[in-house]
MIVORO-159506 format. One line per 5 residues: number of its first residue (from 1); for each residue x, y, z of C-alpha. Coordinates in Angstrom, 2 decimals, m for minus. Layout:
// MIVORO-159506
NUM	X,Y,Z  ...
This chain:
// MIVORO-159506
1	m68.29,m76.52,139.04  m67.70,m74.78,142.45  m70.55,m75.18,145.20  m69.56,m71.74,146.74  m67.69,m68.84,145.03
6	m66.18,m66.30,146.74  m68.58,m63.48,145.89  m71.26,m65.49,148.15  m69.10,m65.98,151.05  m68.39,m62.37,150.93
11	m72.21,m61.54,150.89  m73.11,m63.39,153.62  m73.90,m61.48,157.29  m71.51,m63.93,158.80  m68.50,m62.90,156.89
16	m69.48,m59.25,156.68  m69.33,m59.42,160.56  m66.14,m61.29,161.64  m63.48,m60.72,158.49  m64.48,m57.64,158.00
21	m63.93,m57.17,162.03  m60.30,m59.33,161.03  m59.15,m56.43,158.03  m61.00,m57.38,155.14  m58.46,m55.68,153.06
26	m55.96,m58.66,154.70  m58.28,m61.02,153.28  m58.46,m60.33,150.18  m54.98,m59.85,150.13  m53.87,m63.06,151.63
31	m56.37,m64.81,149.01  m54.87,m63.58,145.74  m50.99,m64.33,147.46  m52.63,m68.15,148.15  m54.54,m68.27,144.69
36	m50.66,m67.60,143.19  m49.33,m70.17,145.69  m51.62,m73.21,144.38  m51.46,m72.36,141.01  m47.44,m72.59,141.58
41	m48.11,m75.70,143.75  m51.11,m77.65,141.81  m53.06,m77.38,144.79  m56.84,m76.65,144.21  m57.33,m72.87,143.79
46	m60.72,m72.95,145.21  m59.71,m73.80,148.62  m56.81,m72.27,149.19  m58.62,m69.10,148.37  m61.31,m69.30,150.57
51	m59.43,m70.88,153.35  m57.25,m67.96,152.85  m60.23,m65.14,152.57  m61.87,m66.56,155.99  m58.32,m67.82,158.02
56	m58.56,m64.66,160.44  m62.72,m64.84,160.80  m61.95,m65.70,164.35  m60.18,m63.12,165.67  m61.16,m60.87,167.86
61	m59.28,m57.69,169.87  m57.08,m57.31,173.01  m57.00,m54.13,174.17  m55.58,m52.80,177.17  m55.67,m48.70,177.84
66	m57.43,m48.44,175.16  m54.89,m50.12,173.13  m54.00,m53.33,171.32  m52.06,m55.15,173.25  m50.33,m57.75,171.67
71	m48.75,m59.79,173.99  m51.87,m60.15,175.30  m53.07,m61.41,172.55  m49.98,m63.73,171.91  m50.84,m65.02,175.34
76	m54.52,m65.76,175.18  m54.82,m66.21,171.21  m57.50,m68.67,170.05  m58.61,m67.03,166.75  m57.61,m70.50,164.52
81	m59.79,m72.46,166.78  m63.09,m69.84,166.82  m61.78,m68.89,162.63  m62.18,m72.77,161.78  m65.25,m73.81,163.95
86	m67.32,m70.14,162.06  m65.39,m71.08,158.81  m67.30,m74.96,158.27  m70.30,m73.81,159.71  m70.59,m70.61,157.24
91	m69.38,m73.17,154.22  m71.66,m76.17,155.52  m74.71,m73.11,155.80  m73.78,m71.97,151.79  m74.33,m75.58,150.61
96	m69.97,m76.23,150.43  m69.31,m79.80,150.32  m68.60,m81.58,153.45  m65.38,m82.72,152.22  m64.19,m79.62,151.08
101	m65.49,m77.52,154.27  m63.45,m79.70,156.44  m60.46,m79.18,153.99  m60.95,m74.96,154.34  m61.70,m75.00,158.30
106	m58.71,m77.82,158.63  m56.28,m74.60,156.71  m57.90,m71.92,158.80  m57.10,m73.63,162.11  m53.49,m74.59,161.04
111	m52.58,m71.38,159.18  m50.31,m70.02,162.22  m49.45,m71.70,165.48  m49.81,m69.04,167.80  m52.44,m71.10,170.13
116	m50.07,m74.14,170.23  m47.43,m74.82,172.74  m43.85,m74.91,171.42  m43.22,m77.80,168.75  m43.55,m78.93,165.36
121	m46.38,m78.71,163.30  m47.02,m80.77,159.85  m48.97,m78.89,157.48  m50.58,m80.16,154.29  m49.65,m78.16,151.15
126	m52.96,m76.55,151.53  m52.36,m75.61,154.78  m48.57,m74.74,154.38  m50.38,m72.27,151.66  m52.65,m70.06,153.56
131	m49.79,m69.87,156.69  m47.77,m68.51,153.31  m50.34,m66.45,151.91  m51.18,m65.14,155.72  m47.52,m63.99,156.07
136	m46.77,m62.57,152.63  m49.22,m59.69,153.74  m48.53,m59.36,158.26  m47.50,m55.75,159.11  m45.71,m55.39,162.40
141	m47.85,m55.60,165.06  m50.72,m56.40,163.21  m51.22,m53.27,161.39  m52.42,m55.33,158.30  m56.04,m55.81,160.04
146	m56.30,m52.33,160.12  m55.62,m51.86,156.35  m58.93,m50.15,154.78  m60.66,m50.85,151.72  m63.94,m49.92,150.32
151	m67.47,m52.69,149.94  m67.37,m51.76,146.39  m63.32,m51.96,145.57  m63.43,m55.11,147.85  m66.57,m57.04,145.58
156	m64.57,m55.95,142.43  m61.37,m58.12,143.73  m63.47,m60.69,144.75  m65.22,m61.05,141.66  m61.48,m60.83,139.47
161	m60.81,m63.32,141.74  m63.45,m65.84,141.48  m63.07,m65.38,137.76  m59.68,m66.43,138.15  m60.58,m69.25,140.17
166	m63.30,m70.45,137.32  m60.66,m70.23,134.52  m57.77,m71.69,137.10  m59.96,m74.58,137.69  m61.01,m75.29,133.69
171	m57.10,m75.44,132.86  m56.73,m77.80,135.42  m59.57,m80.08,134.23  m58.02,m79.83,130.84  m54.79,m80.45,131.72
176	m56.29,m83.64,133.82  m58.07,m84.67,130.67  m54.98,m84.48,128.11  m52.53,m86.62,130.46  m55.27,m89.47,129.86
């Protein structure tokens, strides 16, 4: 049914690297509040999970002193724009469908506006999703990247959570079917 599951993003040397650099505990996180979110919404659990487990894969640190500083980063913050760009060309790399790896990087680069000047920003309900799912779990100054969680207590959520995913997506399908 799904080209990608969650479990192989997570394996992959590409997302080891940059969302476990991100808080990989955050990801998780964010992906079970925006697996809630679509169910809620009828939005397709699939990619409002992943978009959601890989929206921070572009961030990277300021530090000044030795410390995060984060109005540097508020000043200078790109990590949609890298986080998007990575995002399509780990999904593209795992065999994802086109269509549906634009969808993902398209939710990763709109899931905050910090790299936008001041305005108004129309998100999708995919998109409005992950910016949700990504604030349900922010920490003051960014202390939620810096949650810890174990490889092994991480796979375990992953692979509840592509479960839930599988059975999200039959009910769906069924549901589809019996309106006909």
């Amino acid at each position: 049914m799904r080209s990608v599951t969650l479990e192989q993003l997570f394996e992959h040397p590409i997302t080891q690297k940059y969302v476990k650099r991100a808080g990989l505990a955050h990801a998780i996180s964010a992906s079970y509040h925006a697996f809630r979110l679509a169910k809620q919404q009828g939005v397709n659990p699939d990619l409002a999970v992943k978009a959601a487990f890989l929206h921070d894969m572009g961030h990277y640190t300021w530090y000044r002193n030795g410390e995060w500083d984060f109005e540097l980063y508020r000043e200078n913050d790109i990590h949609a724009i890298k986080g998007a760009e990575r995002a399509h060309k780990l999904l593209i790399r795992l065999g994802e469908e086109r269509k549906i790896a634009k969808e993902i990087a398209l939710a990763v680069l709109l899931h905050t506006d910090s790299y936008l000047p001041e305005g108004q920003l129309y998100r999708s309900q995919l998109q409005q999703i992950v910016a949700l799912a990504d604030e349900m779990d922010e920490e003051p100054s960014g202390n939620h990247h810096y949650r810890k969680i174990s490889d092994s207590k991480a796979r375990k959520k992953i692979v509840q959570l592509d479960e839930m995913i599988d059975q999200a997506l039959v009910s769906q399908a069924y549901e589809q079917t019996s309106e006909v």
